[in-house]
N, C-alpha and C positions, 0 to 999 in steps of 0.2 A: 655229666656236667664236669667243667673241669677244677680244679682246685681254685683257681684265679677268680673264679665266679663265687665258688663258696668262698674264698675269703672278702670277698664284696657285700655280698650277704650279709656274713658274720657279723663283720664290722658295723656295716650301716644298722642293725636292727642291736646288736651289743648298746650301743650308742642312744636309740630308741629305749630299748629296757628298762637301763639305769638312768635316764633323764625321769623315765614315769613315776619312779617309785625313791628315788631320791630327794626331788626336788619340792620345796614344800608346795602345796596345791593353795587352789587359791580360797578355800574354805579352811583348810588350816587355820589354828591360833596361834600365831608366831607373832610377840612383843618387834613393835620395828625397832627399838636399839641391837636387838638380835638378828634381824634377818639378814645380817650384812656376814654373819659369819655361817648362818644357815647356809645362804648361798653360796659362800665358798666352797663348803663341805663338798655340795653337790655339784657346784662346776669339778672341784678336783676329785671327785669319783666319776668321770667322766674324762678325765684328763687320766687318770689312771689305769683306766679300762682299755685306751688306744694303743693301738698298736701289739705288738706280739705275733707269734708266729704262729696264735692259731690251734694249733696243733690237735689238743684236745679236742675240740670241736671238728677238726675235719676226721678225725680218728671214728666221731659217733657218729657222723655225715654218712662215712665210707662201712662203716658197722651196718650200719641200718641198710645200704646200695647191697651190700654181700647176700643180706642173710633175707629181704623182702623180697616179693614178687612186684614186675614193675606195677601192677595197679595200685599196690600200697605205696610205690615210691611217690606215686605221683598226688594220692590221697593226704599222705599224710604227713608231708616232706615238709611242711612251715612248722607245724607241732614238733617233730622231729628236728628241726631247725632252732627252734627257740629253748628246747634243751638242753642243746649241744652249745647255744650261747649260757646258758645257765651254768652249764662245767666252769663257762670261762669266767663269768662273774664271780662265782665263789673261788676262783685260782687266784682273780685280783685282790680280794678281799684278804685269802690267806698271806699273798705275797704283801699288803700293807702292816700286816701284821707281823710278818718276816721281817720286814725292814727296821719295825719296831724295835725287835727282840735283838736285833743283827746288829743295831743301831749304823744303820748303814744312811748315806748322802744319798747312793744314787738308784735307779730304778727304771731301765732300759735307755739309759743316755739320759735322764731328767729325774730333777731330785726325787725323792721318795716321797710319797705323800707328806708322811709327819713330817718334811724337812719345809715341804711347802708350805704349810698350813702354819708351821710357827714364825716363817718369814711373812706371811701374808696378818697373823695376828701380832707382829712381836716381840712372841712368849714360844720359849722352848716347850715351859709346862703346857700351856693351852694346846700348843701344834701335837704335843705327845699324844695328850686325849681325846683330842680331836682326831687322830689319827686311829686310834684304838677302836672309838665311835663308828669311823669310817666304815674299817676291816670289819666292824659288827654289821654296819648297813648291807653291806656288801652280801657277806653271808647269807642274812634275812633275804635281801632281793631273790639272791639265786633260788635261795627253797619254794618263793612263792612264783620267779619264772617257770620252775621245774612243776608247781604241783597245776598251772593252769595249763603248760605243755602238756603232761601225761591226762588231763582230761577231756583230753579229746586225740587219745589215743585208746587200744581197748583192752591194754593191761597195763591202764593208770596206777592201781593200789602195787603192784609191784614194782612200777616205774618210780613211784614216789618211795616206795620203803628202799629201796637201789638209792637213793638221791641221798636220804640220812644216813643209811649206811656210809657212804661214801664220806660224809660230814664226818662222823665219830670216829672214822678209820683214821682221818688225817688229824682229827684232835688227838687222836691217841698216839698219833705220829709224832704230834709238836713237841707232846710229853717224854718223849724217849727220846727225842732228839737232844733236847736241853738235858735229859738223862746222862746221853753219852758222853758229856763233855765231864763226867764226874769220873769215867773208865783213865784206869792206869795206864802209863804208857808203856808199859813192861810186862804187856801180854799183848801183844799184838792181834795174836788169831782172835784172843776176845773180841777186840777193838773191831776187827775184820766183821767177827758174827753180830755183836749190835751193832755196827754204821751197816749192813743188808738189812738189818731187822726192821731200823728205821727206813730206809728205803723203802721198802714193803709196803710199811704203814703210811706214812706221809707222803712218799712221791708216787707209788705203783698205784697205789688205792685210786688217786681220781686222776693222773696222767693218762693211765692206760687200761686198767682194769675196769673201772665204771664207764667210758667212752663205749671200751668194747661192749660190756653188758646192756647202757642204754639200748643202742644200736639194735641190739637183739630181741631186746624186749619190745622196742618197737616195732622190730620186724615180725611177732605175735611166737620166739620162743618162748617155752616154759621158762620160769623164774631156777628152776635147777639147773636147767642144759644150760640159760646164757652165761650163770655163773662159773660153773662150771669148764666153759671154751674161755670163758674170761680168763681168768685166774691162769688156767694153762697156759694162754695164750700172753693176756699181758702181764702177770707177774714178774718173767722173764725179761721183759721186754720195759716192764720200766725200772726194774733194777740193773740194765742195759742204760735205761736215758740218763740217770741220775751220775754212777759211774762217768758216765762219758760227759755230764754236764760239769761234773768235779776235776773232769783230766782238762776239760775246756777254759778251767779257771788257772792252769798252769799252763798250758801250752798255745791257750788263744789270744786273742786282741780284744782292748777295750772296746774298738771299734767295731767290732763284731760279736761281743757279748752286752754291748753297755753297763758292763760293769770294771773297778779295777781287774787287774790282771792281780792272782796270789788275794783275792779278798780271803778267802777260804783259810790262808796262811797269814795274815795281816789279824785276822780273828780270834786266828790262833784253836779253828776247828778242827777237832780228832775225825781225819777221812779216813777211809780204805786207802788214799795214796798213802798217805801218812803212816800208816799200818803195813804199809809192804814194803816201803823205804824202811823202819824201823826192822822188819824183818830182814831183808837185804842186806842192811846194813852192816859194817864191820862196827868193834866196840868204839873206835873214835867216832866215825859217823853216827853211831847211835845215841852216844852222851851229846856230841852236839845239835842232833836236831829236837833231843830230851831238851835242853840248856835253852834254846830257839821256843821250845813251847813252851815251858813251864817259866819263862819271861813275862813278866805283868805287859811288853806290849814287843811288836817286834818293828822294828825298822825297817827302809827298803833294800838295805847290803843285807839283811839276814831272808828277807822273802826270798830274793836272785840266791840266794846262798843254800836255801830249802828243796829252791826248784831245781838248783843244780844237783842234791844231792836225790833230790825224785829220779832223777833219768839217770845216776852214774850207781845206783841201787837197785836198778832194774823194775823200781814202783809203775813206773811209766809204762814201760813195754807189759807188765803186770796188767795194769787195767785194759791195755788194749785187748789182751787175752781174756781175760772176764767176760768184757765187752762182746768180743766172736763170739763167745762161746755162748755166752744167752741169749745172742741173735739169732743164733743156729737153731736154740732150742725154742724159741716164740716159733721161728721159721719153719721147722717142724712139723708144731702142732697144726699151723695151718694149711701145712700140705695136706693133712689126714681130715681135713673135713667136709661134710657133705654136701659140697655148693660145685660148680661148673668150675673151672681151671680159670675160667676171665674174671671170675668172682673170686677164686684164692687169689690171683696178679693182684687184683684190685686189693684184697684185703691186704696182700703181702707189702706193698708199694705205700698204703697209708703209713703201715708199722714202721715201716724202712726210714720215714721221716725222723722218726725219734732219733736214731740210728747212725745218720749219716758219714758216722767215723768209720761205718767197715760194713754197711748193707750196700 
């Protein structure tokens, strides 16, 4: 099947999901001077869920094609389907939550939930917690698309403890990430090993590493083995997306991230760019991109003025070497495993997506 179709899928049934479990039913007890912002909630979790590249869900699509036989593909392919939307409902839920914390307008070309939600009631305070609310609905959905997917799959109770796991990794992610931002900027290689560490946790955990594992376990491995090719396989490979999603916030377009350009630097986030420019740098360069961060806010001459000194510090050309080099090693491990050479391409070609700066 080709990608174009599973994103047709996704979408239309993503869209289905969160309409079911969102919106109040019609036995609910919803006071009608409330139902006007009930139903906002749930139009804009729905508005929120559109669109995206997917990724994770074709990643467990293409997991589960690699590692089943086709009887299973064709038995089990909606179950296995509605989990792989479940990744993406709790991605949207976190990202409303991001947006929160980030305090950011925008959210693939359209405002951020909470930004919507307090123009629609407004109240900054109300759209905040409304928004908060949201990112919790969101979460709750995904655990219960996930646990009626895995039960009518026939290593449910692993498919569903993989699904929490996945949940606590990336809370425990959120935690060290906002951690990181308390790291000095006069240890760089520090800085370097907690922004990987949060990587790991927050973005490897359910980008790449649970997609793979899904996949697996619905393909009827052991809960050791899928873990196990998982972690190999995408650990590498989503501390490869994340990297490369951070050089993308310096080197790409609004129009092609929907987001500013330099938000990361506008932020005033301690990256790995950040950390290798720092390292790079000579002592003027270094006091001034010190001076740049530790400013209560930065301007747009100091963001162009950051990202200038990213590529004349060799940060840039830095991550794209990161980059290669974790691609290589995802790329790899999936040459070494036990499936047919059409079934590594396949597997190799999903991963590659993350990727696209140097697969």
């Amino acid at each position: 099947m080709s990608s174009s179709t599973d994103l047709e899928q996704i979408e239309s049934r993503i869209v289905e999901l969160v309409k079911d479990f969102v919106t109040p039913h019609a036995d609910d007890a919803v006071a009608p001077s409330c139902k006007g912002v009930a139903d906002a909630v749930a139009r804009q979790a729905v508005v929120s869920s559109e669109g995206g590249k997917r990724l994770r869900a074709l990643l467990t699509l293409d997991s589960f094609r690699t590692f089943a036989d086709d009887a299973a593909v064709a038995a089990d392919f909606d179950a296995v389907l509605d989990l792989a939307c479940a990744v993406e409902v709790f991605q949207t839920g976190a990202l409303v939550h991001d947006d929160i914390i980030d305090d950011s307008d925008l959210r693939r070309g359209k405002p951020s939930a909470h930004r919507a939600l307090a123009c629609g009631t407004h109240s900054d305070a109300i759209g905040h917690g409304l928004g908060i609310m949201l990112g919790d609905m969101l979460a709750t959905s995904s655990v219960d698309i996930a646990n009626r997917a895995a039960r009518r799959l026939s290593h449910c109770d692993d498919v569903v403890g993989a699904f929490l796991t996945m949940h606590r990794e990336v809370e425990i992610g959120q935690v060290l990430d906002l951690a990181v931002e308390l790291n000095p900027l006069n240890d760089p290689e520090g800085l370097v090993d907690a922004s990987l560490n949060v990587f790991r946790w927050k973005t490897a955990s359910y980008t790449t590493i649970a997609p793979l594992e899904f996949g697996m376990l619905a393909a009827g491995s052991d809960a050791a083995t899928a873990r196990d090719h998982a972690m190999a396989i995408g650990l590498p490979l989503g501390l490869a997306f994340q990297l490369a999603d951070d050089l993308l916030d310096v080197v790409g377009s609004s129009h092609n991230t929907g987001k500013p350009v330099g938000g990361d630097i506008r932020e005033g986030k301690r990256t790995v760019l950040l950390a290798d420019a720092l390292s790079g740098a000579n002592a003027t360069e270094r006091a001034e991109l010190i001076d740049i961060w530790e400013a209560p806010s930065r301007s747009e001459e100091q963001v162009r003025q950051a990202i200038t000194l990213f590529a004349s510090t060799g940060a840039i050309e830095r991550s794209h070497d990161r980059i290669h080099d974790l691609w290589n090693a995802s790329k790899s491990v999936i040459d070494t495993l036990d499936v047919s050479d059409d079934r590594k391409e396949l597997l190799a070609m999903a991963c590659a997506r993350f990727v696209p700066i140097v697969a």
